[in-house]
C-alpha positions in Angstrom: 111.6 30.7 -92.6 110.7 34.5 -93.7 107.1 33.6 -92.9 105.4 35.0 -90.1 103.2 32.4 -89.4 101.4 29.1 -90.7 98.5 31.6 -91.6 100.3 33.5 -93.9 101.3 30.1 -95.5 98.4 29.2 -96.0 96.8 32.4 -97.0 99.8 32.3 -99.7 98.6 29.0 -100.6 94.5 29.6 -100.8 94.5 31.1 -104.5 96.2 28.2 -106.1 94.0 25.3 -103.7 90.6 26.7 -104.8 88.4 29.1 -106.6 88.5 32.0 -104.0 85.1 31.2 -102.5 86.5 30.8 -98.7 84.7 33.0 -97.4 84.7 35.8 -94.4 84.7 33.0 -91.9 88.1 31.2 -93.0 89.8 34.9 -94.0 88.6 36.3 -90.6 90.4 32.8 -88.9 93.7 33.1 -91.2 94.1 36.7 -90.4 93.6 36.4 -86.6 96.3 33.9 -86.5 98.5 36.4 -88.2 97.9 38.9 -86.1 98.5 36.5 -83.3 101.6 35.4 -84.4 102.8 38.7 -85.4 101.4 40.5 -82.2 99.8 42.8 -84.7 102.3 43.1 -87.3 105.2 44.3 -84.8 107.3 41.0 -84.9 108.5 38.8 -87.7 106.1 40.7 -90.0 107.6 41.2 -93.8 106.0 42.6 -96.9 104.4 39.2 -97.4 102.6 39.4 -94.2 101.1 42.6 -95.4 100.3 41.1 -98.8 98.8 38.2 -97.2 96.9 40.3 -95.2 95.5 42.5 -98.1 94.3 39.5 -99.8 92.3 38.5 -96.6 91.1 41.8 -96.4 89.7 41.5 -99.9 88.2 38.1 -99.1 86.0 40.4 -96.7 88.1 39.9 -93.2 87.0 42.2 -90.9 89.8 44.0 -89.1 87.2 44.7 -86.7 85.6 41.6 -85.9 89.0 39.8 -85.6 90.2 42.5 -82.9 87.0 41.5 -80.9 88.2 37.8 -80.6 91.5 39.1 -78.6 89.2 41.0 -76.1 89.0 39.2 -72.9 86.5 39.5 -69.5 87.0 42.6 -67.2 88.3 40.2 -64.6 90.8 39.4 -67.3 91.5 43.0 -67.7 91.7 44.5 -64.4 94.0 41.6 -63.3 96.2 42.1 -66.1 96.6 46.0 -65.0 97.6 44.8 -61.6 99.8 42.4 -62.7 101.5 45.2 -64.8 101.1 47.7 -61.8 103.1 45.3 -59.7 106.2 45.0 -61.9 109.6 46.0 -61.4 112.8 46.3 -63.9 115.7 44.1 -63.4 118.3 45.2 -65.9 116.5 45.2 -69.4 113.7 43.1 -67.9 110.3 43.6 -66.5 109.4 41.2 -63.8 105.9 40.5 -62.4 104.2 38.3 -59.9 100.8 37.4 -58.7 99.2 35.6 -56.2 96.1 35.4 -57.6 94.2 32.0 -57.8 91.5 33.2 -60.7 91.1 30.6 -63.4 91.9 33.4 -66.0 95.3 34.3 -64.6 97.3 32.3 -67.1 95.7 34.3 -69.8 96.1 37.7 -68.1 99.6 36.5 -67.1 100.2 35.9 -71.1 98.9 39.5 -71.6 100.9 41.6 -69.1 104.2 40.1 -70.6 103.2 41.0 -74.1 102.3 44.5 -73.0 105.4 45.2 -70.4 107.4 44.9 -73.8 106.0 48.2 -74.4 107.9 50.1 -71.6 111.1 51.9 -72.2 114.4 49.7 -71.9 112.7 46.7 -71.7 113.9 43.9 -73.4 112.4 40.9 -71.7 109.6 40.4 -69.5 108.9 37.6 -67.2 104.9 37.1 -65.2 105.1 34.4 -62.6 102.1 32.8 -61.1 100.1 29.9 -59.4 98.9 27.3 -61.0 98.0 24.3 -58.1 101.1 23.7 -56.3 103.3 24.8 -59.6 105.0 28.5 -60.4 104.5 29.2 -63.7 106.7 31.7 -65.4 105.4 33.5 -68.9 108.4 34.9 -70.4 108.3 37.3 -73.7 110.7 39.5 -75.4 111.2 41.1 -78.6 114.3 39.3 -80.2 117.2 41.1 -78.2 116.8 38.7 -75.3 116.4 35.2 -75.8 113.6 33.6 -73.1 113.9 30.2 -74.6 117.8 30.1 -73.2 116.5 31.8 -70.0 113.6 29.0 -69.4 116.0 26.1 -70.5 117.8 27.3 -67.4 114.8 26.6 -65.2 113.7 23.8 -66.7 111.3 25.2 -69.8 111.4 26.0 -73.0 109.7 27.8 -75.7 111.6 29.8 -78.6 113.6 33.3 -79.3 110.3 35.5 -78.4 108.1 33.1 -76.8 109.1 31.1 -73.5 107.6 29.4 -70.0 108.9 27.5 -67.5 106.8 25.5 -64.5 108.7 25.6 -61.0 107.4 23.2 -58.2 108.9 22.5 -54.7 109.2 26.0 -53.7 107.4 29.6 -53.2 106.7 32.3 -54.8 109.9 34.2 -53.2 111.7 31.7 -54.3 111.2 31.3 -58.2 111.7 35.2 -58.1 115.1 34.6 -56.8 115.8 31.3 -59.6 114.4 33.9 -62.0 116.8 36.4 -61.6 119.6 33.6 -61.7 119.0 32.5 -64.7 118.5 36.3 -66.1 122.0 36.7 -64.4 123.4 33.0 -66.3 122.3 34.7 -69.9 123.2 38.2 -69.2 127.2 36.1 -68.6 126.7 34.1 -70.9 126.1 36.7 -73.8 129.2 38.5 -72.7 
């Protein structure tokens, strides 16, 4: 349970499973997960994690080269600024919509509510947007807010940190408003 990730398993594993010839491929793959799971060592990240990563360092991971598979198209980028641009705090909570139809939005979506975690007060932070005839929400926090409970409420589900939720049968207007409900339902809840 103190692990940040099935990575650092396994990297904690590799010395007693074979003779250390893995190579830069496998370290560079183990340590990418890591930093995935960890979003770069911020959350859930112990003195094992940084151990783990050491040793994958030493197996010749490239800090480099793994922060180049994280990089993402301009497209990508610029939509995830607007997306960020467009926000607005609801409590401890960054909310965000788009209307865009790109086929990368999901992924920019994904990225806007990791990095609205990084603005003062802001526990939580919820991106919704289209996906065919469905509102998908991306929800993220850091630990003080629980998205999972908040998406249970509209019907997702996801974990502590981690969360989404799909809404059909209504607009964009509208899954703002069932947002901020269930925000509402938790904030009471907690009480």
């Amino acid at each position: 349970p103190n692990s940040s990730s099935t990575c650092e398993l396994i990297t904690e594993l590799l010395p007693y499973l074979s003779d250390n010839h893995y190579g830069r491929d496998v370290a560079e793959a183990l340590l990418s997960g890591i930093m995935l799971d960890t979003r770069n060592f911020v959350l859930h990240a112990g003195a094992r994690t940084f151990e783990a990563a050491a040793f994958l360092r030493n197996c010749g991971a490239s800090t480099v080269t793994v922060k180049g598979f994280f990089k993402s198209g301009f497209n990508v980028y610029k939509e995830r600024a607007s997306i960020i641009a467009d926000a607005h705090v609801y409590g401890d909570c960054a909310i965000s919509r788009t209307e865009s139809l790109d086929k990368d939005v999901r992924i920019a979506a994904s990225q806007a509510a990791d990095e609205m975690l990084g603005i003062n007060g802001v526990h939580a932070s919820f991106v919704l947007f289209h996906s065919g005839d469905i509102i998908n929400v991306s929800a993220r926090s850091l630990g003080v807010i629980n998205v999972q409970l908040i998406m249970e409420t509209l019907g997702g589900g996801g974990h502590l940190t981690m969360a989404a939720a799909q809404l059909a049968d209504c607009d964009m207007d509208d899954a703002v408003r069932q947002l901020a409900a269930a925000i509402d339902k938790y904030r009471e809840e907690q009480k």
